[in-house]
N, C-alpha and C positions, 0 to 999 in steps of 0.2 A: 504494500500500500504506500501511495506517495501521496504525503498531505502537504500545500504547498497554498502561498498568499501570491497574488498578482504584485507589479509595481505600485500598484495605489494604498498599499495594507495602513489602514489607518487616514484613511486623505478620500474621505468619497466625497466631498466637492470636488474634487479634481479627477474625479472619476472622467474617464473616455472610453467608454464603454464597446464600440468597435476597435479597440485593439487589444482589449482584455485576452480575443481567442489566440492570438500569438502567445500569451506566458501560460495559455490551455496548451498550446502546441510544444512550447517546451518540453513541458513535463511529458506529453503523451510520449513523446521522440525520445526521452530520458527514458523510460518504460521498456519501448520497445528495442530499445540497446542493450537490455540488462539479458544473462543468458537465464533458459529457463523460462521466459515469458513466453508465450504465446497466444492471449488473450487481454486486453486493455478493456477496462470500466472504467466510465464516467460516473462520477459521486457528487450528488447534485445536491446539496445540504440549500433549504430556504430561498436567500436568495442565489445561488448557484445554479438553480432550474433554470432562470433565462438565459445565464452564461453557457451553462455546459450544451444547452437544444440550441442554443447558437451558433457555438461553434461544430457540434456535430450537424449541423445543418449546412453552415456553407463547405466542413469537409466534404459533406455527399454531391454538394448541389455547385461548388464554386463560389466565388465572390456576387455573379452576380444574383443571390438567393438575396443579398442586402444590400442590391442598388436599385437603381428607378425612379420616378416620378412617385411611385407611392409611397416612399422611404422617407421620413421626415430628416434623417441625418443618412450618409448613406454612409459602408464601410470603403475602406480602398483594396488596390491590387496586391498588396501585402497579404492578403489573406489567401491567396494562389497556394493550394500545396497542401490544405492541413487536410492531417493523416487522421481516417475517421477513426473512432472506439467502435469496440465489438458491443459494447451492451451500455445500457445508462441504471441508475438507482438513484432513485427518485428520495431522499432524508428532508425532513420535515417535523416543527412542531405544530401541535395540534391549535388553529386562530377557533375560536369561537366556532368550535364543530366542522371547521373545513381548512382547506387548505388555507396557507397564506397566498397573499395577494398577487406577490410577484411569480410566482409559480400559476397559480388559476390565469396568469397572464399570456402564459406560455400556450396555453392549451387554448385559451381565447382565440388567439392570432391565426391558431392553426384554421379558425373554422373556417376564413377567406380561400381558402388553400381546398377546404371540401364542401364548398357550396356553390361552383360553375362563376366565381367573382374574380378567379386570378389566372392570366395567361402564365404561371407557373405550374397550375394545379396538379398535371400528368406528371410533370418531374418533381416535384416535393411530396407527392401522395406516393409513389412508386419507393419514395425511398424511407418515406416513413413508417411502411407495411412491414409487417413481419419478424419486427425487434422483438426482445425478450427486456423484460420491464421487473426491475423488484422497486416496491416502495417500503423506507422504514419512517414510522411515525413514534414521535414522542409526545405524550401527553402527562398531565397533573391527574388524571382520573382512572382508577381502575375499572369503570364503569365499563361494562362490553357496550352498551349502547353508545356511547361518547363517539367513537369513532367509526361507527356502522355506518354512517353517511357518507364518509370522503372514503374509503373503503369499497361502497359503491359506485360512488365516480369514478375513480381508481377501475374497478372492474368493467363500466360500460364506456369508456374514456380507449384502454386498449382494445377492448373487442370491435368497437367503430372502428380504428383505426387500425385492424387485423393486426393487432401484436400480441403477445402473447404474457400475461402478468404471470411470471412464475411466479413469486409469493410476496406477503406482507407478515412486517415485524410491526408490532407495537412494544411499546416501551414504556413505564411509569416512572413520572420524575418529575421534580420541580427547581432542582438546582444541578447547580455542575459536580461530576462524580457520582452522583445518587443513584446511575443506574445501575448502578452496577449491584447495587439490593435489591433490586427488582427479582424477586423469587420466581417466576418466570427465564429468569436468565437471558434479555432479548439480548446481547454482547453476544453469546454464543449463537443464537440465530440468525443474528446479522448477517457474522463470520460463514455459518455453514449458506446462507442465502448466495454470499457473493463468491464463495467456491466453488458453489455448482450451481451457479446462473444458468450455465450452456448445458449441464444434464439432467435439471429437474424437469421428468412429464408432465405436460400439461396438455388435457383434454378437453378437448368445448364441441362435443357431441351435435349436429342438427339432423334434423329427418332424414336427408341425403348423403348424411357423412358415411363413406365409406371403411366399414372397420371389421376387424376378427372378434371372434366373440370372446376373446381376455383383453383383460388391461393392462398385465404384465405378461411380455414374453418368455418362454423359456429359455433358458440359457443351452447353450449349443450341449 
């Protein structure tokens, strides 16, 4: 795991927010140097979800995903070259029974993209299909209901968009270090979530789905 601050750590009036995904590209290009690696996650903590859908957005799609006429700031040719992640995970604390703002933001912008409004639509929807998705949330409540709402955005959020949510962690906590009492143990969930992002099944059965009559295969 590489935990790492942009140039602005501490200074977000000076935020420049199209060039954030260059010190994302650092670190990805750090990653994929190291021996052993073979698979790259994006870790999208709060506000991280516009950054990290950002820049793996114009990895898929090019620079120009964030120029044009409908771009209120646009980015520049510097962004030529970033190297996509293989998955994102989605971290989060719990606003008032939903996500926080800047992240619901993320998934807002997307709907221009799937409602026949953007002459980008065929190449930003092609390449946001079929990702593999974990969200972890932390909350103050051990309530199961507390988080059953954004839980189900979460679940009808990728099925629209055919990706595939392999799981969700919740977490109880209200200050720094406390999760780790959480009798539950989500630290260890996390952990096993973002180890096997790429081998956890995941089935979403419809009428027409074609399948063998087990869930699990047998081994040779």
């Amino acid at each position: 795991m590489l935990c790492m601050n942009t140039r602005f750590e501490n200074n977000e009036a000076l935020v420049d927010f199209e060039k954030l995904p260059l010190d994302v590209k650092a670190g990805v290009n750090f990653l994929r140097q190291q021996p052993g690696i073979s698979k790259v996650v994006l870790f999208a903590h709060s506000g991280g979800g516009p950054l990290m859908a950002l820049y793996q957005a114009v990895a898929e799609n090019g620079p120009a995903y964030c120029k044009g006429p409908s771009k209120l700031v646009e980015c520049g040719d510097d962004l030529a070259g970033l190297v996509p992640a293989d998955g994102i995970i989605f971290a989060m604390p719990l606003y008032f029974y939903g996500m926080p703002g800047r992240l619901k933001t993320v998934f807002d912008r997307l709907f221009c993209y799937t409602a026949n409004s953007s002459p980008l639509q065929d190449q930003v929807v092609s390449e946001v299909m079929d990702k593999r998705i974990g969200v972890l949330i932390s909350c103050e409540e051990s309530y199961v209901g507390a988080t059953q709402g954004v839980i189900a955005q979460f679940q009808e959020l990728t099925r629209y968009l055919r990706q595939d949510l392999v799981g969700v962690v919740v977490g109880n906590a209200n200050s720094r270090g406390e999760i780790v009492h959480d009798p539950g143990d989500p630290v260890s969930c996390a952990r096993d979530l973002g180890a096997r992002l790429f081998d956890i099944q995941v089935t979403d059965y419809r009428l027409d789905t074609v399948r063998s009559n087990r869930v699990w295969e047998r081994g040779a």
